[in-house]
C-alpha atoms as a printed R data frame, in Angstrom:
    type eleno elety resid chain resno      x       y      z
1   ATOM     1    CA   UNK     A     1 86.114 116.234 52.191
2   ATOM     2    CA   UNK     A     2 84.056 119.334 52.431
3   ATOM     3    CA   UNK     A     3 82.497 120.333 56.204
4   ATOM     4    CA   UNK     A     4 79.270 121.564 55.056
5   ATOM     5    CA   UNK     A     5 77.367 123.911 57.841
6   ATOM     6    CA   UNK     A     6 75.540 121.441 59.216
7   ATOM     7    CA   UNK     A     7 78.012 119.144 60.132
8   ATOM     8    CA   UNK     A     8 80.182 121.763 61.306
9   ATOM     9    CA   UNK     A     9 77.426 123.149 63.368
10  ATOM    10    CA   UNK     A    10 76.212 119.629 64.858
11  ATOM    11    CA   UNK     A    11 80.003 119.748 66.097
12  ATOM    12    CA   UNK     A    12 79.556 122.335 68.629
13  ATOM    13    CA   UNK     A    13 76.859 122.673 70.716
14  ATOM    14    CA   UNK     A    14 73.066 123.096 70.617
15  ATOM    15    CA   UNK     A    15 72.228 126.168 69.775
16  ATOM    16    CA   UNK     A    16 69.893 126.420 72.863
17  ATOM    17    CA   UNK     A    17 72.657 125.384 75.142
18  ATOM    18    CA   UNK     A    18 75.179 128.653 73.951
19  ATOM    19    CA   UNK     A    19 72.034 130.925 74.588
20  ATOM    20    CA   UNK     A    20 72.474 129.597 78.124
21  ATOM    21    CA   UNK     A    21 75.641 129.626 78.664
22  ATOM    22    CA   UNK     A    22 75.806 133.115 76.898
23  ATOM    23    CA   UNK     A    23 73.331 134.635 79.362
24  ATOM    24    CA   UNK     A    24 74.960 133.570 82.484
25  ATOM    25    CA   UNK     A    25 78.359 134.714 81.212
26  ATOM    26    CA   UNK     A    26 77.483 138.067 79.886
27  ATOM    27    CA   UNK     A    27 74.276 138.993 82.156
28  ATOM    28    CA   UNK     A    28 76.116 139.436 85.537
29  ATOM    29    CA   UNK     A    29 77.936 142.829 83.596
30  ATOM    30    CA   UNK     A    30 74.982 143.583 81.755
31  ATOM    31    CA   UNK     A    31 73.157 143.975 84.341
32  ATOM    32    CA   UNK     A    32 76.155 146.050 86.954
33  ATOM    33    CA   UNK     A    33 76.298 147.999 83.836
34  ATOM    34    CA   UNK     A    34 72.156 148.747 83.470
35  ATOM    35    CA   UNK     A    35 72.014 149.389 86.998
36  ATOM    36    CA   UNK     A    36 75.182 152.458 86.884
37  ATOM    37    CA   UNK     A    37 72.201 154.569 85.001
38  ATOM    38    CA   UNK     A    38 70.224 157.553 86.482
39  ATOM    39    CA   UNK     A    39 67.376 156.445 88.894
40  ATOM    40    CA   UNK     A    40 63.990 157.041 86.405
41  ATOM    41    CA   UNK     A    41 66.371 155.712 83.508
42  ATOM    42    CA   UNK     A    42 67.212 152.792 85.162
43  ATOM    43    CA   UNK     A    43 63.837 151.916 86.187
44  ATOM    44    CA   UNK     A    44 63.177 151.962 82.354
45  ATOM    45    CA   UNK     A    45 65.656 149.827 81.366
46  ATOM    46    CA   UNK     A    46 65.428 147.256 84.169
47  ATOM    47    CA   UNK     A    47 61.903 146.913 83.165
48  ATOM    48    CA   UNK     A    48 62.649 146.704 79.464
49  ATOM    49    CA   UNK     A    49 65.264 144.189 80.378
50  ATOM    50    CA   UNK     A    50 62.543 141.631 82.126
51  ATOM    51    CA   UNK     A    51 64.689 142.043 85.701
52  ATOM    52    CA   UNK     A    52 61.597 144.420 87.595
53  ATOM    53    CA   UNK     A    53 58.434 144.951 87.258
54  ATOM    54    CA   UNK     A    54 56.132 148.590 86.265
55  ATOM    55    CA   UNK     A    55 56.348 149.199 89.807
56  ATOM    56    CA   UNK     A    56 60.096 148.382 90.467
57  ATOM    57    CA   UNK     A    57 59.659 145.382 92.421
58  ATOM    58    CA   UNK     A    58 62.274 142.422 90.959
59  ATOM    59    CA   UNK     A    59 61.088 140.185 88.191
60  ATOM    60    CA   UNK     A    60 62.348 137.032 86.640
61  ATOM    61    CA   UNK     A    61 61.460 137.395 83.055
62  ATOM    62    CA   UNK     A    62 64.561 136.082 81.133
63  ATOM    63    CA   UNK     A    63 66.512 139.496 78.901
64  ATOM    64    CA   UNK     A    64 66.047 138.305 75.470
65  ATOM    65    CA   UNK     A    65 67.689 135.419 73.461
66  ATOM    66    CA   UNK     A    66 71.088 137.125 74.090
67  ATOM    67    CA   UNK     A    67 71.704 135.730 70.199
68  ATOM    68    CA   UNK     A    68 74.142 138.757 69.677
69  ATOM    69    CA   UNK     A    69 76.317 138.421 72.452
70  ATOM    70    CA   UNK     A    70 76.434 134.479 72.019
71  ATOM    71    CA   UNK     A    71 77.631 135.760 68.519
72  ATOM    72    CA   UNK     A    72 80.763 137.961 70.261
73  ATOM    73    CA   UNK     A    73 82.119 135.253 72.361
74  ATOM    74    CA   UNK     A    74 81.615 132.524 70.019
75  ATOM    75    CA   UNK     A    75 83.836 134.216 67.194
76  ATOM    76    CA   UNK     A    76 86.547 135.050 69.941
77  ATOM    77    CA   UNK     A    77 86.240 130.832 70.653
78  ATOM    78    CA   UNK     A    78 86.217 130.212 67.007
79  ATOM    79    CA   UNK     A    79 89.872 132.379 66.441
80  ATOM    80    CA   UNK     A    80 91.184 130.931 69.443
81  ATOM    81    CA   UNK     A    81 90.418 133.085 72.565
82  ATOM    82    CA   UNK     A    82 89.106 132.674 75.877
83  ATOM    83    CA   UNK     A    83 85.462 134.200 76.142
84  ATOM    84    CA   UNK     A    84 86.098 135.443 79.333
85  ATOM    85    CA   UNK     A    85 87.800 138.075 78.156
86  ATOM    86    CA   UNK     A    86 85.380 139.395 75.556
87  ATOM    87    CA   UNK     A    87 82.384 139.689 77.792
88  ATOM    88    CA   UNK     A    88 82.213 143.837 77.794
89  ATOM    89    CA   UNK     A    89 82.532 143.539 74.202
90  ATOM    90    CA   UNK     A    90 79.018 140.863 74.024
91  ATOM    91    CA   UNK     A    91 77.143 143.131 77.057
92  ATOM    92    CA   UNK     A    92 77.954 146.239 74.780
93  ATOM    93    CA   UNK     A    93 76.566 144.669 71.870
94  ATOM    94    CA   UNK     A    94 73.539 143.820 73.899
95  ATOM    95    CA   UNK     A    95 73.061 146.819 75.144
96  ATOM    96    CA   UNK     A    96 73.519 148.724 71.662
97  ATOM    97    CA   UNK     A    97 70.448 145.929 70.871
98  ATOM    98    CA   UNK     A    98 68.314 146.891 73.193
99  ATOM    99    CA   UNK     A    99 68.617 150.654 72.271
100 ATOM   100    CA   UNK     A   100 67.046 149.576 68.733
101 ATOM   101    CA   UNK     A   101 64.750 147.559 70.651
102 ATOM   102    CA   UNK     A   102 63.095 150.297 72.357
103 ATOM   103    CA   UNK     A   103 63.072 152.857 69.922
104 ATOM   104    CA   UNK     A   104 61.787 150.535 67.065
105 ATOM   105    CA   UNK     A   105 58.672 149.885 69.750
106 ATOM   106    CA   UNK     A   106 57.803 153.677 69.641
107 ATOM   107    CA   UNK     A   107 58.298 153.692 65.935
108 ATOM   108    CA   UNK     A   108 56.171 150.873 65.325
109 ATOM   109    CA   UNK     A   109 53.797 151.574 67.621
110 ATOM   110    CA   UNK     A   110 54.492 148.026 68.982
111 ATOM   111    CA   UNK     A   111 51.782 147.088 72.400
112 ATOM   112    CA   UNK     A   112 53.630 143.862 73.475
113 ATOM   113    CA   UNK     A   113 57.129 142.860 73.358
114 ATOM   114    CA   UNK     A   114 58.410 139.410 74.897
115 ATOM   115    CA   UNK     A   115 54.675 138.735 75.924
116 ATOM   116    CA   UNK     A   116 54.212 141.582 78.727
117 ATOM   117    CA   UNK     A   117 53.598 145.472 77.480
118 ATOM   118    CA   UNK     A   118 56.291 147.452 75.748
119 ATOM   119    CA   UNK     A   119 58.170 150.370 77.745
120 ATOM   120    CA   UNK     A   120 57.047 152.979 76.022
121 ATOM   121    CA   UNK     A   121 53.214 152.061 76.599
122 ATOM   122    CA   UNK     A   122 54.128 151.521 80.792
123 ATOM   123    CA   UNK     A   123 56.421 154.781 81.180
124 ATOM   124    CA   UNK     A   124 55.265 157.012 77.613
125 ATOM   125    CA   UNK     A   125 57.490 157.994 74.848
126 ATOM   126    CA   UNK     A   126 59.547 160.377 76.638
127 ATOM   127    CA   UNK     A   127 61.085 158.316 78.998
128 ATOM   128    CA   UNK     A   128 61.395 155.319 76.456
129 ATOM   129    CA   UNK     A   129 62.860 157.064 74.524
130 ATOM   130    CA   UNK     A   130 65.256 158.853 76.130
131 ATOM   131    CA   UNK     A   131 66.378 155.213 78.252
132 ATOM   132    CA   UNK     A   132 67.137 154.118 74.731
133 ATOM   133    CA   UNK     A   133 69.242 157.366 74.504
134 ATOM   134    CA   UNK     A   134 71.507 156.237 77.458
135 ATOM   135    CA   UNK     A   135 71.694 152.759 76.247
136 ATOM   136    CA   UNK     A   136 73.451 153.231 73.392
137 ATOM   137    CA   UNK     A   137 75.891 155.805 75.125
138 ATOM   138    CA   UNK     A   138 76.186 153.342 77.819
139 ATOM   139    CA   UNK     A   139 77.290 150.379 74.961
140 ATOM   140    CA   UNK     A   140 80.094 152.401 73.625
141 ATOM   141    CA   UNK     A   141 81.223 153.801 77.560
142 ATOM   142    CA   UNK     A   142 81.466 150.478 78.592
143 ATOM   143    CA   UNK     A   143 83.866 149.388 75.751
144 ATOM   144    CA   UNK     A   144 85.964 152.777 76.232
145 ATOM   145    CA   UNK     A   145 86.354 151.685 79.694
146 ATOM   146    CA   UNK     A   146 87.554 148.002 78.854
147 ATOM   147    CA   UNK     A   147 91.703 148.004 79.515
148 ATOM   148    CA   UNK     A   148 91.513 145.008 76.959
149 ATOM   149    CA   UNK     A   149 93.479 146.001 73.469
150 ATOM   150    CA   UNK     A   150 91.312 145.440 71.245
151 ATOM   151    CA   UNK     A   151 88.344 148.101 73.310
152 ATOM   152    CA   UNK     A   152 89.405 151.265 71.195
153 ATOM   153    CA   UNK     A   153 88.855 149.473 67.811
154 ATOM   154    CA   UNK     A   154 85.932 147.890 68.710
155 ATOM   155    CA   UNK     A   155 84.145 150.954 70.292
156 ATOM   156    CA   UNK     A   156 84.801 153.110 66.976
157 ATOM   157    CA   UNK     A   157 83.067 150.133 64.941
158 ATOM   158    CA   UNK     A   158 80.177 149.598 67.294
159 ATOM   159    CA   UNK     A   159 79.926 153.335 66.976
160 ATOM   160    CA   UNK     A   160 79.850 153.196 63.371
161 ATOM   161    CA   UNK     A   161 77.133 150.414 63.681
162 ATOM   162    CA   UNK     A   162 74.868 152.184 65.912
163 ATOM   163    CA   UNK     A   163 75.372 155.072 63.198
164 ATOM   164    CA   UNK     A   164 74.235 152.438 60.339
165 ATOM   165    CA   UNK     A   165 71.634 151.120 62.491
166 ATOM   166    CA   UNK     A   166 69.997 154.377 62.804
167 ATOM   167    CA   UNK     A   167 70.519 155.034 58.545
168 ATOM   168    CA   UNK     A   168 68.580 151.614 58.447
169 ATOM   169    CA   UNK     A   169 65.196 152.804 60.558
170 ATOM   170    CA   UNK     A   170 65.073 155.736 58.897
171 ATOM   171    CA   UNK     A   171 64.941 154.355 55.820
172 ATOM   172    CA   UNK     A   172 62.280 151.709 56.885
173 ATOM   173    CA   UNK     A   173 60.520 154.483 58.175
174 ATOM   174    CA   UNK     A   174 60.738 156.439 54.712
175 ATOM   175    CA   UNK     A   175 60.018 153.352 52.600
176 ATOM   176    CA   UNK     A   176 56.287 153.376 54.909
177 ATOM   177    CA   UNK     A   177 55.359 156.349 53.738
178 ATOM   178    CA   UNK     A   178 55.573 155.315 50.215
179 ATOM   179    CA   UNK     A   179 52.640 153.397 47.905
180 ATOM   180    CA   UNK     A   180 52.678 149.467 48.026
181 ATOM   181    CA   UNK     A   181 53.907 149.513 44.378
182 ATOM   182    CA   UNK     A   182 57.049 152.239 44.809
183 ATOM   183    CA   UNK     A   183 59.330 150.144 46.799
184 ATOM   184    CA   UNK     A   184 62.187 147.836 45.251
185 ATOM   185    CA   UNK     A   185 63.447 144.637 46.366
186 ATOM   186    CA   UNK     A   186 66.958 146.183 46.555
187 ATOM   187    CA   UNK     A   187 65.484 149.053 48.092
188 ATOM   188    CA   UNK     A   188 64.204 146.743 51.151
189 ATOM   189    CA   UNK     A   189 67.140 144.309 51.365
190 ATOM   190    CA   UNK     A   190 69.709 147.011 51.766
191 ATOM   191    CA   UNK     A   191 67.403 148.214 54.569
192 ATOM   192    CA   UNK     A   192 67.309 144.826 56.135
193 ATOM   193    CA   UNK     A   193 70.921 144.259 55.851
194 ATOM   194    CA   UNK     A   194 71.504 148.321 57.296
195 ATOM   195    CA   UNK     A   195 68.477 147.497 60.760
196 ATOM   196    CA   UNK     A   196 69.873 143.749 61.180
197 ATOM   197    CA   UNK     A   197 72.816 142.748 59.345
198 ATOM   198    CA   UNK     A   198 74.984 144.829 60.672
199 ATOM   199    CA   UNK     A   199 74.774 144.358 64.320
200 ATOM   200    CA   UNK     A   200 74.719 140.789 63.777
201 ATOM   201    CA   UNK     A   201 77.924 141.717 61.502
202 ATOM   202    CA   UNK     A   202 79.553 143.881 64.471
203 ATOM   203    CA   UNK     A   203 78.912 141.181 67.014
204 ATOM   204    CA   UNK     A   204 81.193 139.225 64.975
205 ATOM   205    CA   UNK     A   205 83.429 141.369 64.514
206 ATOM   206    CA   UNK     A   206 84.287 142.678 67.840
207 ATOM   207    CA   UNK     A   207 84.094 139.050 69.064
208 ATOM   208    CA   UNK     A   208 86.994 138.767 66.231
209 ATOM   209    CA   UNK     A   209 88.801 141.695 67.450
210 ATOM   210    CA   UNK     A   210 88.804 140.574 71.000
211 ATOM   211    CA   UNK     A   211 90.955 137.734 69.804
212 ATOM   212    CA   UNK     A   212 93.592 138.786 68.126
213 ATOM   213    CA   UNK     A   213 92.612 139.120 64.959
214 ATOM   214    CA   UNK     A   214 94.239 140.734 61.692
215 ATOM   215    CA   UNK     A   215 92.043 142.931 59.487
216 ATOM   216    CA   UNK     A   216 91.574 140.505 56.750
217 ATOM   217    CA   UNK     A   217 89.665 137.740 59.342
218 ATOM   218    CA   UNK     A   218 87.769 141.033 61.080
219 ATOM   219    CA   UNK     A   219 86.507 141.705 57.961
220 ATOM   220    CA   UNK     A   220 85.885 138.126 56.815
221 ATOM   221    CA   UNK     A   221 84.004 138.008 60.492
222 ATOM   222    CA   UNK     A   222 82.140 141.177 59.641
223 ATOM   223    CA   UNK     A   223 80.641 139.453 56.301
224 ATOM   224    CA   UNK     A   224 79.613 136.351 57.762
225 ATOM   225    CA   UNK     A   225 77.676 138.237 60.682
226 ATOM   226    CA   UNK     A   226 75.755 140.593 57.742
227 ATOM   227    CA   UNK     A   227 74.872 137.215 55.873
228 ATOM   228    CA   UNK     A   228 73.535 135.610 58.780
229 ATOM   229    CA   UNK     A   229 71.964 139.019 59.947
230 ATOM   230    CA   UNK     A   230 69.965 139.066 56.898
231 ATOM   231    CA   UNK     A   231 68.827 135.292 56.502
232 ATOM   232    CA   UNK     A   232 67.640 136.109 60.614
233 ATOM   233    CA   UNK     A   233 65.763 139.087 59.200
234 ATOM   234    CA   UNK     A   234 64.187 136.966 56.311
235 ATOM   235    CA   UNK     A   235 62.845 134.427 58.708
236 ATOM   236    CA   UNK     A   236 61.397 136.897 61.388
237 ATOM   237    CA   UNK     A   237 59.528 138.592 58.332
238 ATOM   238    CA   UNK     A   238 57.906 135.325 57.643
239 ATOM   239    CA   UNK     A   239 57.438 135.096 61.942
240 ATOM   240    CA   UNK     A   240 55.704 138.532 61.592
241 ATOM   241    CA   UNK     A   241 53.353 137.561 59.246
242 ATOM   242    CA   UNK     A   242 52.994 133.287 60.077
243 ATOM   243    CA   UNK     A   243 54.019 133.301 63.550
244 ATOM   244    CA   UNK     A   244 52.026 131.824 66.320
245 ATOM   245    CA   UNK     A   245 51.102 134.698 68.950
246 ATOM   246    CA   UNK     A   246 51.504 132.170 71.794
247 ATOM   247    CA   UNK     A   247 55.201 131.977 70.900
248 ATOM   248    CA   UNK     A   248 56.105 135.224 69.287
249 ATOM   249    CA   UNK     A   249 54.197 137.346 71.709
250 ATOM   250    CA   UNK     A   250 52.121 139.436 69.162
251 ATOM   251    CA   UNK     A   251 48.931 139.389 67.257
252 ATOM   252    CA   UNK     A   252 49.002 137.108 64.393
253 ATOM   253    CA   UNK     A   253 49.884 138.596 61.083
254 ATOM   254    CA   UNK     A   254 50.371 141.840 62.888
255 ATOM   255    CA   UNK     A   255 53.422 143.161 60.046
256 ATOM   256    CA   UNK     A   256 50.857 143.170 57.595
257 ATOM   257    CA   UNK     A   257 48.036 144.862 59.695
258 ATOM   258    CA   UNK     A   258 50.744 147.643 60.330
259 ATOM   259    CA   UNK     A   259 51.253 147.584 56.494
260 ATOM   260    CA   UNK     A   260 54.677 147.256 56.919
261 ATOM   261    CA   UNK     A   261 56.929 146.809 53.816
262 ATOM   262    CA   UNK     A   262 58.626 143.768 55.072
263 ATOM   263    CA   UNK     A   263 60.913 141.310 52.336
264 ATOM   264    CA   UNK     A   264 58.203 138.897 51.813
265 ATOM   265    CA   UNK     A   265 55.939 141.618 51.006
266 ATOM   266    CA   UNK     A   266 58.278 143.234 48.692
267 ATOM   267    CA   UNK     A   267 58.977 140.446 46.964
268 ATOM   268    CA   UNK     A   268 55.270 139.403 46.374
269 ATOM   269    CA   UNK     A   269 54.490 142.913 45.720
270 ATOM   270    CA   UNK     A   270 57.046 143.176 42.941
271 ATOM   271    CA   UNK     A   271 56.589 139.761 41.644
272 ATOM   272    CA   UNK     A   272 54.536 141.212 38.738
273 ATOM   273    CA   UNK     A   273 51.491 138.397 39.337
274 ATOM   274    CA   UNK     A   274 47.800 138.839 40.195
275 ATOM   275    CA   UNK     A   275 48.428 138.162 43.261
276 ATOM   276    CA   UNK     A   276 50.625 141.036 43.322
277 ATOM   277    CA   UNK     A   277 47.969 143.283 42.611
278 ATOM   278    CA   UNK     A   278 45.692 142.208 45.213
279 ATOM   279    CA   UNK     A   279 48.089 142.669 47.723
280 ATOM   280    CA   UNK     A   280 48.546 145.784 46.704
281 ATOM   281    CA   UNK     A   281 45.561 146.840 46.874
282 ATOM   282    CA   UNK     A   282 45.145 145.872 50.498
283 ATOM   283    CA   UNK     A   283 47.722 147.451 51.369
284 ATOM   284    CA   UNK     A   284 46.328 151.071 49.695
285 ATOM   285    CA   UNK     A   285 43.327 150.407 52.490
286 ATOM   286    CA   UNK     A   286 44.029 152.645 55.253
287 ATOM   287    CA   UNK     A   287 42.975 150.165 57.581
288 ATOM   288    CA   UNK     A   288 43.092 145.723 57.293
289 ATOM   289    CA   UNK     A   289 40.828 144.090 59.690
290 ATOM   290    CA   UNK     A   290 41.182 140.487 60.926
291 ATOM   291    CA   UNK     A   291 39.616 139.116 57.209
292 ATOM   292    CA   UNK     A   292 42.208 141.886 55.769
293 ATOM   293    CA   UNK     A   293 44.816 140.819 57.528
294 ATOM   294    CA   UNK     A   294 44.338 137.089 56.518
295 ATOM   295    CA   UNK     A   295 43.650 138.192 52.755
296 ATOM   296    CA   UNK     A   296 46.778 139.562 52.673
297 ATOM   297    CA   UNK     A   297 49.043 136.976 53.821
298 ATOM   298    CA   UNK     A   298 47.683 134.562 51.016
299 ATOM   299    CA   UNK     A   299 48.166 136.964 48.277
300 ATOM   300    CA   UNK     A   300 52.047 137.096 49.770
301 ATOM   301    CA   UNK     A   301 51.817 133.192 49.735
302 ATOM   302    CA   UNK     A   302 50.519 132.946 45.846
303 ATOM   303    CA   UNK     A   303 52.697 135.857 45.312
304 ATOM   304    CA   UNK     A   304 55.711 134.152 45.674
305 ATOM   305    CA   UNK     A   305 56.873 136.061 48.831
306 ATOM   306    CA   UNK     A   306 57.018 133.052 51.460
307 ATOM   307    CA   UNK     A   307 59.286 130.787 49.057
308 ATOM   308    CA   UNK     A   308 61.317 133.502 47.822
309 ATOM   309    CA   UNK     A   309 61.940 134.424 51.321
310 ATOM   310    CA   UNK     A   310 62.767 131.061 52.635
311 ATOM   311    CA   UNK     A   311 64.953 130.550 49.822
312 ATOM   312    CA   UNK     A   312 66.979 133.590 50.302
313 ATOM   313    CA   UNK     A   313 67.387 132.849 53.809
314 ATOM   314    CA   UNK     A   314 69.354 130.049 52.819
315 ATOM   315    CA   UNK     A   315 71.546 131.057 50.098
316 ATOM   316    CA   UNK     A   316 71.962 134.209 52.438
317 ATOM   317    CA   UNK     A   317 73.390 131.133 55.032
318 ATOM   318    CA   UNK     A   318 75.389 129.737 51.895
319 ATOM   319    CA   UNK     A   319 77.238 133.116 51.630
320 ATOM   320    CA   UNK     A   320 77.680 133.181 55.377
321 ATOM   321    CA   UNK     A   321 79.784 129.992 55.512
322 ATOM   322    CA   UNK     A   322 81.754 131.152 52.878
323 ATOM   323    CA   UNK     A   323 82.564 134.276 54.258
324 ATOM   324    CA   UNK     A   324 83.253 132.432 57.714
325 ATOM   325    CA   UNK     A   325 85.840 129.663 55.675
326 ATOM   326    CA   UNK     A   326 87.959 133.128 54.930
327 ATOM   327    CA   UNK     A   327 88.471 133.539 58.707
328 ATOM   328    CA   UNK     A   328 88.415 130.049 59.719
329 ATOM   329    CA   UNK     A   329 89.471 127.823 57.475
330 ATOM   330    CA   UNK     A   330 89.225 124.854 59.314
331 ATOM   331    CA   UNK     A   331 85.364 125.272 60.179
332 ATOM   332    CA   UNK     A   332 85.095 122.554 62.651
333 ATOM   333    CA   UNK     A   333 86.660 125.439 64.704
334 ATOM   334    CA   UNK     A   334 83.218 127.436 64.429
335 ATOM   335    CA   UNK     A   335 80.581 124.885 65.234
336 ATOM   336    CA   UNK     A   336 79.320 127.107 67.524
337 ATOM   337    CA   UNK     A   337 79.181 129.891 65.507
338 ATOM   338    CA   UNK     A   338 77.544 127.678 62.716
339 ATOM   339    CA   UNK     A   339 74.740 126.554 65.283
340 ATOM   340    CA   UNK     A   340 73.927 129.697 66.436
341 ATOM   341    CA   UNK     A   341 73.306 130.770 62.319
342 ATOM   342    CA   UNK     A   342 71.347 127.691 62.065
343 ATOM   343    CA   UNK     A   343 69.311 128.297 65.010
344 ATOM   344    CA   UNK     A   344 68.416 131.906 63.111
345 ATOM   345    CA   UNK     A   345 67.336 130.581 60.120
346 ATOM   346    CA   UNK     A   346 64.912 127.802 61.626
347 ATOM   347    CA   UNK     A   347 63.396 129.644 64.810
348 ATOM   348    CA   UNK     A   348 60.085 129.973 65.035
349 ATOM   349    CA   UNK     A   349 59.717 133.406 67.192
């Protein structure tokens, strides 16, 4: 009998309850590791991070969903090691997360992120930016420093992550400047998979790497990560246009006030109906009000966009599993790693 995700995933444990446990494994060295950075820096980052407030006194705003570094030490569990021991490997990750975190903010010219202002708009661009400089050198000194085995290996491919990560913004940022009807499908999903695949991807890996593993399950790791990393991007597209503000945070439909060329919108805008062409032509306005902004998320509804996207986010899942059976054959082995996919594909901010 075939374990299908589900089942597998129902076999570890709640998805919620890893986040948890995730956070008060790896937070302890994330945040030793935040506070080893330059005074103004740090104050930066400790705000971006939820632990102080504007004004440096302490806060108790909780650092994310940690979903990454849950990913690290639940594919070390899932091959067999002890989590412990791969806990540098899920803060660097984190860290390397947060980098893309705040620069994305100045790129997007995002106000609000995890309902309280963004960094940049509390400390300008400068600083914001450059904290997100130190970040990701910070991510890759921490694994160099790691006496575990596996650190060299695993530094050179979060390197070579943070390198892809980068190729991914800029090409979101190039595929902005071009008309609503000049952008491909493939165009945007090998975007998607470059900004959020691949972290997810390296998460997996080095989590795989930290236990032992040969290249063959690494790789298999690597795959099952990207899959996952992509159906996660599919859903928060749909978030960034359907999403309730009271639990994502942001103004509704605020992707497609910022005209951004997100996979739903691709794929309505290249679905070749009339609803296609109305969306378009939104989109050509320089500016979408509140009635704008509404307008355009039911042309991406008749369009096609919000099924196609919810379908691909689980066939994306279906490739995942399949990827993850090449590593772990026995996947009653990853239920954890299974919930945590599940939990990105049904979340609702």
């Amino acid at each position: 009998m075939t374990m299908t995700s589900a089942d597998a995933a129902t076999g570890g444990q709640g998805a919620a309850a890893l986040l948890d446990r995730t956070r008060t494994a790896v937070q302890p060295q994330l945040r030793s590791t935040v506070e080893t950075l330059p005074g103004s820096i740090r104050r930066v980052a400790m705000y971006h991070f939820g632990w102080e407030h504007a004004d440096g006194s302490p806060a108790a705003e909780q650092a994310g969903k940690a979903i990454r570094p849950a990913l690290v030490l639940a594919a070390a569990r899932a091959l067999g090691a002890e989590e412990t021991g791969a806990v540098k490997a899920a803060a660097a990750v984190e860290l390397a997360h947060n980098f893309t975190l705040l620069h994305d903010d100045i790129v997007d010219g995002d106000p609000t992120r995890r309902h309280r202002p963004t960094a940049w708009t509390v400390f300008g661009i400068p600083d914001a930016l450059i904290a997100g400089d130190a970040m990701s050198a910070l991510a890759l000194r921490l694994l160099a420093e790691d006496p575990h085995p596996a650190s060299a290996a695993a530094s050179a491919r979060l390197a070579a992550c943070i390198i892809e990560l980068c190729a991914g913004q800029q090409a979101d940022c190039a595929l902005e400047q071009r008309g609503p009807r000049e952008v491909s499908l493939d165009e945007c999903t090998a975007m998607a998979t470059a900004k959020t695949g691949a972290l997810l991807g390296c998460a997996c890996a080095l989590g795989a790497l930290y236990a032992g593993a040969d290249e063959e399950e690494v790789v298999a790791m690597d795959a099952f990560g990207r899959e996952a990393g992509l159906a996660f991007q599919l859903i928060d597209d749909l978030i960034g246009i359907w999403g309730d503000p009271e639990r994502t945070g942001k103004p509704a439909g605020a992707d497609l006030a910022a005209h951004k060329k997100s996979l739903p919108v691709v794929a309505a805008l290249t679905s070749g109906t009339p609803a296609a062409e109305e969306l378009a032509e939104l989109y050509s306005r320089p500016v979408l009000d509140v009635e704008g902004v509404r307008a355009a998320a039911d042309a991406v509804e008749r369009a096609g966009g919000r099924d196609w996207a919810q379908a691909q986010a689980a066939e994306r899942m279906g490739r995942a599993v399949e990827h993850l059976a090449r590593a772990v054959p026995d996947l009653a082995a990853a239920g954890d790693l299974l919930a945590l996919a599940e939990f990105v594909t049904r979340r609702t901010r």
